[in-house]
Each structure stands twice: as C-alpha cells, then as structure tokens.
C-alpha positions as CSV (number, residue, x, y, z in Angstrom):
1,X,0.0,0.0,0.0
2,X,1.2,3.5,-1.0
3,X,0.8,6.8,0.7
4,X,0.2,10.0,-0.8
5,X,2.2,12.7,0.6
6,X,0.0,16.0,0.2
7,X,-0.8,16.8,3.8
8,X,-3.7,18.8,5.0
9,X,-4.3,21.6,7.3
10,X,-5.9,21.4,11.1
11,X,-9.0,21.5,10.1
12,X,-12.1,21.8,13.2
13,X,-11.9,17.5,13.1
14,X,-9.0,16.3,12.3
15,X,-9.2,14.0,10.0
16,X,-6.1,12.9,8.2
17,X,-2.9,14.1,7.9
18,X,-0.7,17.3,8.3
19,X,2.1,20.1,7.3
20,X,5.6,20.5,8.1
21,X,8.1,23.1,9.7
22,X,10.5,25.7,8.7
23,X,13.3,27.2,10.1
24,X,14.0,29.3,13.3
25,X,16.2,32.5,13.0
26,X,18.4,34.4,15.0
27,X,19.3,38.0,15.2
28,X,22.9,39.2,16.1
29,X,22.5,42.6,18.1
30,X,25.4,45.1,17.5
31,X,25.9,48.7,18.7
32,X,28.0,51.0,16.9
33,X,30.3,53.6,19.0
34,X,28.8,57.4,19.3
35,X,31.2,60.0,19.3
36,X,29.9,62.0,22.2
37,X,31.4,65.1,21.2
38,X,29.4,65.7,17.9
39,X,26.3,68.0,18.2
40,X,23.1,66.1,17.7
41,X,21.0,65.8,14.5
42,X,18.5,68.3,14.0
43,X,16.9,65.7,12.0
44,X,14.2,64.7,14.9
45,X,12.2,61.5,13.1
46,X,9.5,59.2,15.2
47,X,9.4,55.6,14.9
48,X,5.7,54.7,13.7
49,X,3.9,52.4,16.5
50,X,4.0,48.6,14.9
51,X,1.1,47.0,13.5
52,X,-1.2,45.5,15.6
53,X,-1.1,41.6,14.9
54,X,-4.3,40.4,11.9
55,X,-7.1,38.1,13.8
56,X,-6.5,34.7,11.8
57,X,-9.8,33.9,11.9
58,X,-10.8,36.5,10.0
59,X,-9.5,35.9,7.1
60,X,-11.1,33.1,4.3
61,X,-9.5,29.8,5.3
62,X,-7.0,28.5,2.1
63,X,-5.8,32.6,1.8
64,X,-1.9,32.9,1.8
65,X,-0.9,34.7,4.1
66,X,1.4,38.2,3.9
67,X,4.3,37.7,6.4
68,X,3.3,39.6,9.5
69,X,2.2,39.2,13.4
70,X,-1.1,37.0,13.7
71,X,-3.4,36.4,16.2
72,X,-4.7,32.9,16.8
73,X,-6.5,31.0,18.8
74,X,-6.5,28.0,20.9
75,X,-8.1,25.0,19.7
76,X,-10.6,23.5,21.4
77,X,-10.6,26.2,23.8
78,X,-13.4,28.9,24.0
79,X,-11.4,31.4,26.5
80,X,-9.8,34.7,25.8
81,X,-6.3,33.3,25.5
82,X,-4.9,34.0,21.9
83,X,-0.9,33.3,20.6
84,X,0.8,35.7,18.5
85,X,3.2,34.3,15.8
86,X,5.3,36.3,13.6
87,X,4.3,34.4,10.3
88,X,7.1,33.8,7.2
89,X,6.2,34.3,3.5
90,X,5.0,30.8,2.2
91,X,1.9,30.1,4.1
92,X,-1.6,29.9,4.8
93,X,-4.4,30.1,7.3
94,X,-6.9,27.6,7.7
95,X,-9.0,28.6,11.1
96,X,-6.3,28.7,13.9
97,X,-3.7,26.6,11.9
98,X,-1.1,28.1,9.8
99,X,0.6,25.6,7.5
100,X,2.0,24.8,3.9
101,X,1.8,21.6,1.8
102,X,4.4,20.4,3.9
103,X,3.4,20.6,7.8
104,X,1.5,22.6,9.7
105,X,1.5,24.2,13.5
106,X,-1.7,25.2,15.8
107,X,-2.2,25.7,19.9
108,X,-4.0,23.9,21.8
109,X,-5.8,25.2,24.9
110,X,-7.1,21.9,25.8
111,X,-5.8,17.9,25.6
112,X,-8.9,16.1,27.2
113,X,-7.6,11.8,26.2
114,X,-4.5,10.6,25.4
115,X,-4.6,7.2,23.3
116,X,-2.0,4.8,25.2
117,X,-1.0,3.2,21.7
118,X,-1.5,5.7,18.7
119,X,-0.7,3.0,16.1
120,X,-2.9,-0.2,17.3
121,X,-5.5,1.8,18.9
122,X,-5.2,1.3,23.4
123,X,-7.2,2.6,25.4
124,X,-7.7,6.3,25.9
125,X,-7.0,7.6,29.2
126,X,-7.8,11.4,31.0
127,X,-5.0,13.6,29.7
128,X,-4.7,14.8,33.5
129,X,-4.6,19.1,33.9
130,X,-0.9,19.8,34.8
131,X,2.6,19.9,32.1
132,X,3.7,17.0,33.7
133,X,0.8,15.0,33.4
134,X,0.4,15.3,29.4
135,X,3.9,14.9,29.3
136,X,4.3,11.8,31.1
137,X,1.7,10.0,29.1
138,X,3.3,11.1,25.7
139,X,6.4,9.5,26.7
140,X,4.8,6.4,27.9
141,X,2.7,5.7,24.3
142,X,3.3,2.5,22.4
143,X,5.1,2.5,19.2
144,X,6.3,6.0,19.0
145,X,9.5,7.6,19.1
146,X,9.7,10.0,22.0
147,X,12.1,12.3,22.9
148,X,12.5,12.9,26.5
149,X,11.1,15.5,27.7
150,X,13.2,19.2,28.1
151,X,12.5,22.2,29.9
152,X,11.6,25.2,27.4
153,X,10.1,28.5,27.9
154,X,8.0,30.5,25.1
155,X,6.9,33.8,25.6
156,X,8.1,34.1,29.0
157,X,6.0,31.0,30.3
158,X,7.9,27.6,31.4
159,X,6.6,24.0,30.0
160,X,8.4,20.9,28.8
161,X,9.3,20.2,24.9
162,X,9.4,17.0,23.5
163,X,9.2,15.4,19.8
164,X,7.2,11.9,19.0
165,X,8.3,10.5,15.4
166,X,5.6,7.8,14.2
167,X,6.5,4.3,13.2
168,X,8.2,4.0,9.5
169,X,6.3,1.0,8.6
170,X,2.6,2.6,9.3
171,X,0.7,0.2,7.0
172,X,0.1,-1.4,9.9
173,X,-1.2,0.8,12.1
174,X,-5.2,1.3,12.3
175,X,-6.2,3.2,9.3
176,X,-2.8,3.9,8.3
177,X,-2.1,6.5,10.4
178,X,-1.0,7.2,14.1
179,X,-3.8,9.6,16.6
180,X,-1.6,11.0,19.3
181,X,-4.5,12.9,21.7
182,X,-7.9,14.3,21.4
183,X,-9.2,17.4,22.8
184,X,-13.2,17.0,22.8
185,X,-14.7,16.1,19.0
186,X,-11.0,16.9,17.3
187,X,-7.8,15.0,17.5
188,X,-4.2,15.4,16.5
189,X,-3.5,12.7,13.8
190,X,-1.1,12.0,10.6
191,X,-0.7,9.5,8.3
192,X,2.4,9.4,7.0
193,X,5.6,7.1,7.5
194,X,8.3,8.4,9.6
195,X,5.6,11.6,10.9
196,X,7.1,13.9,13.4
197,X,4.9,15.7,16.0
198,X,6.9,18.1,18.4
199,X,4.7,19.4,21.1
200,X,5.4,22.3,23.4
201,X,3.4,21.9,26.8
202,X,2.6,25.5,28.8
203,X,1.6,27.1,31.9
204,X,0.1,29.9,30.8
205,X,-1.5,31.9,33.7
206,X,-2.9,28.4,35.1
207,X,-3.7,27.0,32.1
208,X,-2.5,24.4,30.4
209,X,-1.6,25.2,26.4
210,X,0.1,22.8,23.8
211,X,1.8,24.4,20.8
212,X,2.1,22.0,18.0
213,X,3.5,20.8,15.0
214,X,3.3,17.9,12.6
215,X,5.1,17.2,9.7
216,X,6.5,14.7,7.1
217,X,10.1,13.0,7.4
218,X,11.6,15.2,4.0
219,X,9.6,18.7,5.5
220,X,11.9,21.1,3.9
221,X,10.0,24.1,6.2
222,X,9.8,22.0,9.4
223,X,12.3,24.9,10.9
224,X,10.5,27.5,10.2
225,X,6.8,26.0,11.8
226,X,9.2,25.5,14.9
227,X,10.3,29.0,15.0
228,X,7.2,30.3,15.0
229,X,6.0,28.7,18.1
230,X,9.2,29.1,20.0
231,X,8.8,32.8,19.5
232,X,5.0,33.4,20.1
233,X,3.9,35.4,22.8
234,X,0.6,35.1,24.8
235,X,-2.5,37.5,25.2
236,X,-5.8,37.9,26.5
237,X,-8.3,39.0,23.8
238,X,-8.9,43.0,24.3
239,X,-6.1,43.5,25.9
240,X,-3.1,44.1,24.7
C-alpha cells in the first residue's frame, strides 16, 4: 500500500494528515560607538507604532498569508487566551492553523484523552490538567519515538518540549495513520511514515496550552513552523 504525501491543514476535526516546519532565525544585536562630542542631528524622526497583529480567523480559510504578526486562537478552547506568531512568507491560514503543503503548527488550549497506543489503537486515558501529566503520558505511548522531555520556555511561560516520530512502517497501524490525543470532537493525527509531532506543553496563567506541529520525514520548512511557536507570545483578547 502506497501513501500520498499531500498533507492537510488542522481542520475543526481532524481527519487525516498534516504540514511541516520551517526554520527558526536568530538575530545578532550590534551597537555602533557614538562619538559624544558631535552636536546632535536636528533631523528629529518618530518611529511609527507597529502593526497590531491580523485576527486569523478573519480571514477566508486556504488565503496565503502576507508575512506579519497573527493572532490565533487555541483549539478547542473557547477562552480569551490567543498566541501571536510572527508568520514567514510561504503560508496559509486555515481557522487557527497556519501551514503549507508540507506541515503545519496550531495551539491547543485543551488535551482532554491521550490514546496509550496511537498505532494499534489502546485505550484512551484522561490527559490529567498539569505539564507533567500530558507529558508523562506522551512518553509512555506505544510505538512511538519519543524524545524525552526538556524544559523550554516560550513567551516568557515555562513547559516541557518534547518530539514523538511515528512508526516508518505505518501500514500497519489502524487506518494507516498514528492519533496521538484528542481534545473533545477533534484529534491530532497523521498518516504518514516516519511523521514527526513536536509538542510544546505550557503554563500559561494556570492554564495548560500545547503548541504543535506535525510534519513529514523530508519537510523542507519544518524549521520555520518551529520557529514560530518558539517565539509566540501570549494575550488575552482586548487587551493588549
């Protein structure tokens, strides 16, 4: 049996498969030596306030997006909590996932089951409410490849990172693919050979928030999906 490798975006329920990552970036900071004795500029200029980050959800699902700050937020959650991700040319919205052909990355506000056995199909057990809990069961699923667990901090709230890779020979797996956790009527699934998921696990003012991605063993933007969610930021909506 073959597998096609077009991927899909998050959609509400999560079907099928997904879109991979791209690459995170670093600035170098420099400063330049001012020669305090000359006068200074007459030339007075004002730096214009930034852009206020576009509500993803506004915009027609399937649109490619312009690179700029986006507002998105947490699925399966119905609070006020929203992510910010500074989004790369390349991609496009689809409700509050932002992906390419390739992989794609969404937050989660809430992981209600884990399945203990995402190939065969265990049983599915309460995800628990703390980091560690999710965590813990992650690393204790069947037939996955799973990192163990690191501390990591995004947007100035602490968690643990870890990445799962699904089994190579996923034929055999139920339905072809591998369901990692669900979160009310949607679940996170893929169904390709070799898949990687790498899932960021937050406190974020008492709640718990997963930042996600999934993607393909030859994802040629899998960096770039990652960068975005190690460099959101968290807000409440109408506030800044």
């Amino acid at each position: 049996m073959s597998h096609r490798h077009a991927l899909t975006l998050w959609p509400v329920a999560l079907t099928a498969v997904a879109v991979l990552v791209g690459a995170c970036t670093s600035t170098d900071a420099t400063t330049n030596n001012v020669d305090k004795t000359t006068a200074p500029s007459s030339d007075t200029r004002t730096t214009p306030p930034p852009h206020e980050p576009i509500d993803l959800m506004q915009i027609p699902e399937g649109t490619p997006l312009e690179p700029a700050k986006y507002t998105l937020r947490l699925l399966a959650d119905e609070g006020s909590t929203r992510a910010i991700v500074d989004v790369p040319e390349g991609y496009a919205g689809h409700g509050s996932v932002i992906g390419s052909d390739d992989g794609d990355m969404a937050f989660w506000g809430k992981v209600t089951q884990v399945d203990t056995d995402p190939c065969l199909g265990g049983k599915h057990v309460g995800a628990g409410t703390s980091v560690h809990d999710l965590a813990s069961l992650l690393v204790a699923q069947r037939h996955m490849k799973t990192t163990r667990p690191v501390p990591v901090t995004i947007g100035g709230y602490h968690g643990l990172y870890l990445k799962l890779t699904a089994p190579a020979d996923i034929d055999r797996c139920r339905g072809g693919s591998v369901t990692i956790f669900t979160a009310g009527a949607t679940w996170l699934q893929l169904d390709l050979p070799s898949a990687t998921f790498r899932e960021w696990i937050l406190n974020v003012h008492g709640q718990r928030v997963v930042g996600g991605t999934r993607s393909g063993p030859d994802a040629a933007d899998s960096a770039e999906l990652v960068g975005m969610v190690e460099t959101a930021e968290f807000t409440t909506a109408g506030q800044p």
